[in-house]
N, CA, C and O atoms as CSV, one atom per row, in Angstrom:
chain,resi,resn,atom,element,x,y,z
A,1,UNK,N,N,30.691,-33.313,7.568
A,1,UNK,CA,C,29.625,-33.761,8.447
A,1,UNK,C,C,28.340,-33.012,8.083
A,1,UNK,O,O,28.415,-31.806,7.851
A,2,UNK,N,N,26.993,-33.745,8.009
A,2,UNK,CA,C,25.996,-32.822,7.409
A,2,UNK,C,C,25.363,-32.288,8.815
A,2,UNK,O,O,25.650,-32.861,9.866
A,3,UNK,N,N,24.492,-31.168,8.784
A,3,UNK,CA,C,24.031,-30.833,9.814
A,3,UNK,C,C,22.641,-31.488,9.505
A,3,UNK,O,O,22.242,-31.720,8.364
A,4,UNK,N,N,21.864,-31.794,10.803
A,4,UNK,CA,C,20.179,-32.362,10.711
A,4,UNK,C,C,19.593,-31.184,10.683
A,4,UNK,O,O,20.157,-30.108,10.883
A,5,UNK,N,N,18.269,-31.380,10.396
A,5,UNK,CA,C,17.032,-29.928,10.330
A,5,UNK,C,C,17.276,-28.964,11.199
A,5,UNK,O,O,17.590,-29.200,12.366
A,6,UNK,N,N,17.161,-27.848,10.735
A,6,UNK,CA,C,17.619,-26.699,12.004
A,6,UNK,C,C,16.143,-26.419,12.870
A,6,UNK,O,O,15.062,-26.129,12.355
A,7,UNK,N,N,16.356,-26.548,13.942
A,7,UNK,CA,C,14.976,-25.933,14.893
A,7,UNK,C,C,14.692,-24.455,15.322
A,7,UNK,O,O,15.316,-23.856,16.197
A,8,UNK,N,N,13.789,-24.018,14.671
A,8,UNK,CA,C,13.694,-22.853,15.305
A,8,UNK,C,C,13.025,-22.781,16.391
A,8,UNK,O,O,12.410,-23.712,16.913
A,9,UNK,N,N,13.135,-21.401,16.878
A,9,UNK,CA,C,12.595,-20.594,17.960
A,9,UNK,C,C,11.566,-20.192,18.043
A,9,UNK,O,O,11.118,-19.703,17.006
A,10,UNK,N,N,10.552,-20.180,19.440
A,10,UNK,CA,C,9.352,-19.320,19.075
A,10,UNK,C,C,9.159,-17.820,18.405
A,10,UNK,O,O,8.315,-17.473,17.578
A,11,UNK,N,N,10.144,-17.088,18.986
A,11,UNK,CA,C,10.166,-15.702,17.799
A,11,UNK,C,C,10.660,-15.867,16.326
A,11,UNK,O,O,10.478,-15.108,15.374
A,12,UNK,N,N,11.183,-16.790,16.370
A,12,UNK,CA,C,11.480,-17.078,14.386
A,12,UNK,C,C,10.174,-17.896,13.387
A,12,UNK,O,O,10.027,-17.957,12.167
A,13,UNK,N,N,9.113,-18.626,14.878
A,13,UNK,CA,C,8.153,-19.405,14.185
A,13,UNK,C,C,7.417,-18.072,13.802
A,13,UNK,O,O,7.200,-17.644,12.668
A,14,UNK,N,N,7.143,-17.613,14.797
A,14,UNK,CA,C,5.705,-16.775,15.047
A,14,UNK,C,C,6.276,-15.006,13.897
A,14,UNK,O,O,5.433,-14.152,13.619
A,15,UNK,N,N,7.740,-14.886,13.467
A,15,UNK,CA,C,7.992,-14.031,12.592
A,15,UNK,C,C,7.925,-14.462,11.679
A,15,UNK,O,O,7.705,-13.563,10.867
A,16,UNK,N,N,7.983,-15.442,11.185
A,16,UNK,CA,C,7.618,-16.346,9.553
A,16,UNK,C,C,6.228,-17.084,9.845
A,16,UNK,O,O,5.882,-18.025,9.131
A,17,UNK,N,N,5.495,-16.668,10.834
A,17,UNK,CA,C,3.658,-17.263,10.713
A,17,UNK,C,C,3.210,-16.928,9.771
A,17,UNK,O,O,2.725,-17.915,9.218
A,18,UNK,N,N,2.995,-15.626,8.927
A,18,UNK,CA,C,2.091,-15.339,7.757
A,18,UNK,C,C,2.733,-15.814,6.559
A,18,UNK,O,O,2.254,-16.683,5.830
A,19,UNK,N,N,3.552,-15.372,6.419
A,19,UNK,CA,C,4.586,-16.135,5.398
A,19,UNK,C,C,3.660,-18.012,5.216
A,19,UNK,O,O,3.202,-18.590,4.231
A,20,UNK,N,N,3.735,-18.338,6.448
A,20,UNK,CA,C,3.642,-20.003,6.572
A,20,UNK,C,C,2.471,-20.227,6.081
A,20,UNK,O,O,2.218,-20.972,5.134
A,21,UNK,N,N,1.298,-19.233,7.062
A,21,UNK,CA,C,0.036,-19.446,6.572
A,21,UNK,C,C,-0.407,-19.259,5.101
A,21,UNK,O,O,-1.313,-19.892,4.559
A,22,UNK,N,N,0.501,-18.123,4.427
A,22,UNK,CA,C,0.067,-17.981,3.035
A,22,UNK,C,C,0.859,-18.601,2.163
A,22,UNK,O,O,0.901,-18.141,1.022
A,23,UNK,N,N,1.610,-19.704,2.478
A,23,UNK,CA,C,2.462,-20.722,2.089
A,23,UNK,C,C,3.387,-20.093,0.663
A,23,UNK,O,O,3.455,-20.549,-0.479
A,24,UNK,N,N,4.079,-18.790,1.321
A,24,UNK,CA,C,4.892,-18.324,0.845
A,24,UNK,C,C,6.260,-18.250,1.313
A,24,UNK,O,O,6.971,-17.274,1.075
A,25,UNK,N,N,6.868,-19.834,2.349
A,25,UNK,CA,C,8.199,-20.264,2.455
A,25,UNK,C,C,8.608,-21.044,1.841
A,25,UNK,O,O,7.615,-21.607,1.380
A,26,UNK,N,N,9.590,-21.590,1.422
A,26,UNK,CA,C,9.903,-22.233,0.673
A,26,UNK,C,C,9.648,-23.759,1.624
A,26,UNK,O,O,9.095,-23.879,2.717
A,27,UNK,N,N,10.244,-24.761,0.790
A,27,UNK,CA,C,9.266,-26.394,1.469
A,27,UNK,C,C,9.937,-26.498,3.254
A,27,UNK,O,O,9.362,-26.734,4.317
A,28,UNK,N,N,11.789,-26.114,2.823
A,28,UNK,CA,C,12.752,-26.870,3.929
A,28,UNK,C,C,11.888,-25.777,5.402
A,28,UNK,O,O,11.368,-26.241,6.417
A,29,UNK,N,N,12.016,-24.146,4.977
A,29,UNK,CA,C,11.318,-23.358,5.985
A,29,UNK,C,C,10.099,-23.802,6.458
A,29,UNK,O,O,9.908,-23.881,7.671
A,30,UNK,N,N,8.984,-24.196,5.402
A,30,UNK,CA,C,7.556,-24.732,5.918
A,30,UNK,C,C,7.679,-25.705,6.797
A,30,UNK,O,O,6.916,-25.571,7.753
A,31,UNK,N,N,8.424,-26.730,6.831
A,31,UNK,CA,C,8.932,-27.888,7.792
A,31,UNK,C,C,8.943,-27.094,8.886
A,31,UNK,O,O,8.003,-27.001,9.675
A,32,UNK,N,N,10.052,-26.473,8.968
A,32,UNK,CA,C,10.614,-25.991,10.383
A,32,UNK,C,C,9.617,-25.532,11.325
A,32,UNK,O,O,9.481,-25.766,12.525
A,33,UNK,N,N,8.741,-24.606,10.261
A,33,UNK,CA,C,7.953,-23.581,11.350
A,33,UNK,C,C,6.919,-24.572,11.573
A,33,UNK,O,O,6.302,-24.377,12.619
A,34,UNK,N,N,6.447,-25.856,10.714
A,34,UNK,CA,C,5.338,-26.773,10.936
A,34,UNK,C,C,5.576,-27.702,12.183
A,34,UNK,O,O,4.698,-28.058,12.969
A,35,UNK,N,N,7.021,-28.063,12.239
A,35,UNK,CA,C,7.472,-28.733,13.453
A,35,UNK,C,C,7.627,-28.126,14.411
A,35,UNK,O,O,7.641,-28.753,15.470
A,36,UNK,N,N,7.806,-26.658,14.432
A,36,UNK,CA,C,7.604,-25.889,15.672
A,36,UNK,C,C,6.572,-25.916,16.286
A,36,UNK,O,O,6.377,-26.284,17.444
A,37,UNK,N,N,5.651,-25.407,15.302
A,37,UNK,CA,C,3.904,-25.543,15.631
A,37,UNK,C,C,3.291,-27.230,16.579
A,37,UNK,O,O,2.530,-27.471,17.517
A,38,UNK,N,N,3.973,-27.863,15.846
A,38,UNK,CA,C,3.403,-29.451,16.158
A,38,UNK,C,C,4.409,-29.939,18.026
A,38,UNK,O,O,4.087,-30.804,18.840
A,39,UNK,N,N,5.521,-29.016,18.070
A,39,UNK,CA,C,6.001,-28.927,19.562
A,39,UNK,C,C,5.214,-28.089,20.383
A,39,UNK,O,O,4.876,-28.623,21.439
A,40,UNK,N,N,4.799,-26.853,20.192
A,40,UNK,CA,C,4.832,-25.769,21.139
A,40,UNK,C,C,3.537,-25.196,20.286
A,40,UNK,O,O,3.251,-24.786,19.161
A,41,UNK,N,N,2.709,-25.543,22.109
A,41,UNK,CA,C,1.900,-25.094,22.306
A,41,UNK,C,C,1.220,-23.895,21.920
A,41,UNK,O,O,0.398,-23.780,21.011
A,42,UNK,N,N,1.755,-22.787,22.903
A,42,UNK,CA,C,1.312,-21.587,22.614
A,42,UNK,C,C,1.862,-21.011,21.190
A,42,UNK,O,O,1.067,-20.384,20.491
A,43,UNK,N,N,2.970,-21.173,20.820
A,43,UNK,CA,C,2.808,-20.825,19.093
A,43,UNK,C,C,1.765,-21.625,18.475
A,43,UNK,O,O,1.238,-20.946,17.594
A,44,UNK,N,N,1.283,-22.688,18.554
A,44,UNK,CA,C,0.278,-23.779,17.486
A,44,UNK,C,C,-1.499,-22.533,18.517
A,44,UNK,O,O,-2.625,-22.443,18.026
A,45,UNK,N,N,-1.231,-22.136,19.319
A,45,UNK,CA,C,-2.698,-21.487,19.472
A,45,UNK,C,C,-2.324,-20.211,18.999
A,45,UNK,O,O,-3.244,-19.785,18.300
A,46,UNK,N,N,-1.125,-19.182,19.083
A,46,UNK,CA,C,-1.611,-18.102,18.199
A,46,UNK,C,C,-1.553,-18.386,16.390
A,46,UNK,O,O,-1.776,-17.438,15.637
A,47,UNK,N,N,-1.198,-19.941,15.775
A,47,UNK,CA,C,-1.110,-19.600,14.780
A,47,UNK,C,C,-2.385,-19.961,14.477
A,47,UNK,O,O,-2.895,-19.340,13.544
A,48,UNK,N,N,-3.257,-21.076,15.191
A,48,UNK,CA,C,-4.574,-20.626,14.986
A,48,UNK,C,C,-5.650,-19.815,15.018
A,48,UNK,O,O,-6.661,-19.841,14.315
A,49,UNK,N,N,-5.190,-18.730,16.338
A,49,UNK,CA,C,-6.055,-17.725,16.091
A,49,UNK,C,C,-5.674,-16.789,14.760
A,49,UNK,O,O,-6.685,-16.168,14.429
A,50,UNK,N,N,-4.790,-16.555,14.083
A,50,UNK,CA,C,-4.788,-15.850,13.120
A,50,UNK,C,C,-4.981,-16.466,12.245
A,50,UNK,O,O,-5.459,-15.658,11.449
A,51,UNK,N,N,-4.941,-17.723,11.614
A,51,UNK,CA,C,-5.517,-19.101,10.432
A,51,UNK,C,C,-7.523,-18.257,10.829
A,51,UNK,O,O,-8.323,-17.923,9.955
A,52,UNK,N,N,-7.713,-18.174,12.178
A,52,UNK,CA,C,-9.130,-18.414,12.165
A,52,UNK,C,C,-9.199,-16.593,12.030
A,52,UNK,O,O,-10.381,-16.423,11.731
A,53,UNK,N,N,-8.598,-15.298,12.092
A,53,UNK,CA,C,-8.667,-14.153,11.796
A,53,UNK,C,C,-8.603,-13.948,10.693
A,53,UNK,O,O,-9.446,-13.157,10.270
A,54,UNK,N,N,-7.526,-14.575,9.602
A,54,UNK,CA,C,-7.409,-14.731,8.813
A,54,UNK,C,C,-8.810,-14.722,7.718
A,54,UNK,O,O,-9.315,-13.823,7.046
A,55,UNK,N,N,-9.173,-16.307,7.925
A,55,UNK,CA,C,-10.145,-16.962,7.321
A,55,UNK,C,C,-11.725,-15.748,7.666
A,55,UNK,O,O,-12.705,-15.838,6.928
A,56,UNK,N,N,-11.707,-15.100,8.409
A,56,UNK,CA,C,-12.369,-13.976,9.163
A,56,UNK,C,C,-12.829,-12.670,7.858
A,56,UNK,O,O,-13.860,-12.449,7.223
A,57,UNK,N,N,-11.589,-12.090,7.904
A,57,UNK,CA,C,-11.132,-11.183,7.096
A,57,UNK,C,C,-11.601,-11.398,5.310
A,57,UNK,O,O,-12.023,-10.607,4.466
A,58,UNK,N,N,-11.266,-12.923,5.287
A,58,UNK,CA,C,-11.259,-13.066,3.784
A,58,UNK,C,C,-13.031,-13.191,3.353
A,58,UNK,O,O,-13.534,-12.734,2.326
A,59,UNK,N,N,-13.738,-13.925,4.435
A,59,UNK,CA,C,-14.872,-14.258,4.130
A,59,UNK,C,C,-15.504,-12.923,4.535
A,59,UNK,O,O,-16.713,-12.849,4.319
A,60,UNK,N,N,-14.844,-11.732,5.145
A,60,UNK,CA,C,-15.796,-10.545,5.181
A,60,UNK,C,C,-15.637,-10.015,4.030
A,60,UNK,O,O,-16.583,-9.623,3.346
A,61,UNK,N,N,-14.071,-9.921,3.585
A,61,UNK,CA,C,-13.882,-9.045,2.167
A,61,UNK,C,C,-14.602,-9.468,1.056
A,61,UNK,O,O,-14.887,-8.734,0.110
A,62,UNK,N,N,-14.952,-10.839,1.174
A,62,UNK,CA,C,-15.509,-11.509,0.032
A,62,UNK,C,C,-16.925,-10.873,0.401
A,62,UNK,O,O,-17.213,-9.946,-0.356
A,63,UNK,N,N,-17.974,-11.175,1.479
A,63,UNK,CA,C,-18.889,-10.677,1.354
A,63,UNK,C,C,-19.299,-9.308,1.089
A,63,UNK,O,O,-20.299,-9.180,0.383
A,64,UNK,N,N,-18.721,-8.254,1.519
A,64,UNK,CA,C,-18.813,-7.103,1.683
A,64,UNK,C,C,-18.108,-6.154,0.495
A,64,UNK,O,O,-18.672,-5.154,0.051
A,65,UNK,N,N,-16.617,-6.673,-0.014
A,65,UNK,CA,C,-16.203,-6.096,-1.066
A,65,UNK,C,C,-15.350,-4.897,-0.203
A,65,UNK,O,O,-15.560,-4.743,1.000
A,66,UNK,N,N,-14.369,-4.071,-0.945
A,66,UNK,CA,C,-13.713,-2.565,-0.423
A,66,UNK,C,C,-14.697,-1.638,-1.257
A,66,UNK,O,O,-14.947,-1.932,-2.426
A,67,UNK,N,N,-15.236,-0.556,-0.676
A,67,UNK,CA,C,-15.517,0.625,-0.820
A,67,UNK,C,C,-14.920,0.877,-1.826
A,67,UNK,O,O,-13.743,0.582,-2.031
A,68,UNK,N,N,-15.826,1.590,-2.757
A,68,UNK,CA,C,-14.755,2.287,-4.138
A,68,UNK,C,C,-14.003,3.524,-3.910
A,68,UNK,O,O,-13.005,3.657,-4.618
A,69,UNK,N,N,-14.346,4.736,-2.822
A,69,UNK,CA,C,-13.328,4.988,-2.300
A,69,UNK,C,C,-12.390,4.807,-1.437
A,69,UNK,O,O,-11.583,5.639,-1.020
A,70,UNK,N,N,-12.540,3.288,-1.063
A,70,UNK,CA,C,-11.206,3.219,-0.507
A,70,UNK,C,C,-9.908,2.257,-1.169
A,70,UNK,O,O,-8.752,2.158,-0.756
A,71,UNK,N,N,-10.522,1.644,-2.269
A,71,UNK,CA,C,-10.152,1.483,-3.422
A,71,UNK,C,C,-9.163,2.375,-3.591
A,71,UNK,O,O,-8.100,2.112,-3.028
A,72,UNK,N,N,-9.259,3.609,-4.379
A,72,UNK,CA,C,-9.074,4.590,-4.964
A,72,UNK,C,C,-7.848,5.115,-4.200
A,72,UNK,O,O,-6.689,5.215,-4.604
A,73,UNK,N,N,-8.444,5.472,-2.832
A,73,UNK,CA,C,-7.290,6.130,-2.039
A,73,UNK,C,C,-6.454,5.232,-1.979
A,73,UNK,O,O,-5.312,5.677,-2.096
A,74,UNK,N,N,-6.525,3.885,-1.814
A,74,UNK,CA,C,-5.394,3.090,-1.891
A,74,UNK,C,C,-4.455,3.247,-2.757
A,74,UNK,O,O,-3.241,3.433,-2.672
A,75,UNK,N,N,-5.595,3.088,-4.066
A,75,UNK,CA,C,-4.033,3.389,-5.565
A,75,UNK,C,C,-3.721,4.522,-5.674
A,75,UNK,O,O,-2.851,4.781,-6.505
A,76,UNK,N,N,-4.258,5.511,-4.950
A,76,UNK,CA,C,-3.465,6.439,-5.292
A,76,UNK,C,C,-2.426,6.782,-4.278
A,76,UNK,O,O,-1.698,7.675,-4.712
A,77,UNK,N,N,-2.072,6.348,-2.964
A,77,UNK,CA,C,-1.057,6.175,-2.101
A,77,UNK,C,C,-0.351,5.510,-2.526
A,77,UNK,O,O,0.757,6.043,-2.455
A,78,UNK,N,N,-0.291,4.392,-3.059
A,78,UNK,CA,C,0.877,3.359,-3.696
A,78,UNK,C,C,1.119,4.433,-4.619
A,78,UNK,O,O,1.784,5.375,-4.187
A,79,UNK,N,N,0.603,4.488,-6.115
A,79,UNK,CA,C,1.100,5.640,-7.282
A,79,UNK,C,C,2.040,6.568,-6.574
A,79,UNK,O,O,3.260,6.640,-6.725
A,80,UNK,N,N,1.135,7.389,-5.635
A,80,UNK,CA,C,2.000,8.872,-5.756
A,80,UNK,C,C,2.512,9.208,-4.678
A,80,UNK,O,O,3.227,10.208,-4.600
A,81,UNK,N,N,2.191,8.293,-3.467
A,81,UNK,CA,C,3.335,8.985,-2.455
A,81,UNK,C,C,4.566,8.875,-2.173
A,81,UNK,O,O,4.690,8.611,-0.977
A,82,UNK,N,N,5.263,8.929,-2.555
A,82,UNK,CA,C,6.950,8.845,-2.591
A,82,UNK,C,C,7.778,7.462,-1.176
A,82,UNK,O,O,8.800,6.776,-1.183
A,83,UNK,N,N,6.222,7.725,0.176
A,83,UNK,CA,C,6.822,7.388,1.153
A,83,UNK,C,C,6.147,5.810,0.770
A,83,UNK,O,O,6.807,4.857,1.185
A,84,UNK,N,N,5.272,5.598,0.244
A,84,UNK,CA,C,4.519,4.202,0.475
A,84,UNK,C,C,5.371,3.791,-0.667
A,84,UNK,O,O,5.968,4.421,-1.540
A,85,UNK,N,N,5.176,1.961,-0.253
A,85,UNK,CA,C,5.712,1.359,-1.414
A,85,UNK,C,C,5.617,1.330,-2.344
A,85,UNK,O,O,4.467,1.160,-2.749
A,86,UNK,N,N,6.656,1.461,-3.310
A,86,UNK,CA,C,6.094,1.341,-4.565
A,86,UNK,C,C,6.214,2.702,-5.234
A,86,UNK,O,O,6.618,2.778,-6.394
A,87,UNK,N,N,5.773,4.093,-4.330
A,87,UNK,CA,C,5.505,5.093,-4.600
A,87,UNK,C,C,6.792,5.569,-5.506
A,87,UNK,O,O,7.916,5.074,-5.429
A,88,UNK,N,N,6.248,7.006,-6.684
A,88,UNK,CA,C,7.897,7.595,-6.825
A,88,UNK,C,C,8.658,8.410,-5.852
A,88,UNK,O,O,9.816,8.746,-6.099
């Protein structure tokens, strides 16, 4: 017997939101959380306020650019701190 589309939950939409927004789920997941969105309300308004925080963020970074030291401190927390990702 096949099973039909699985429905998720508002805490499974709204834990795979960025994922969705940066359309880094795969197609069958993008469905799910898109049909969640297109039921329920209050998940379809916080995933717009962060689509519109989002879009926020990118058009400041673009205007403004990162600081070259904060640049810097960045790579060098990834490189060398053991605790951040990535780190040895």
């Amino acid at each position: 017997m096949t099973e039909g589309p699985h429905e998720i939950d508002c805490r499974e939409a709204l834990d795979r939101l960025y994922e969705y927004l940066d359309a880094e789920l795969t197609p069958e997941l993008a469905q799910e959380v898109a049909d969640h969105l297109a039921k329920c309300a209050p998940c379809l308004a916080v995933s717009k306020f962060e689509t519109a925080y989002l879009r926020f963020l990118e058009a400041r970074t673009r205007a403004q650019g990162a600081p070259d030291d904060l640049k810097k401190r960045i790579l060098e927390r990834l490189l060398f701190d053991k605790d951040a990702p990535g780190g040895s």
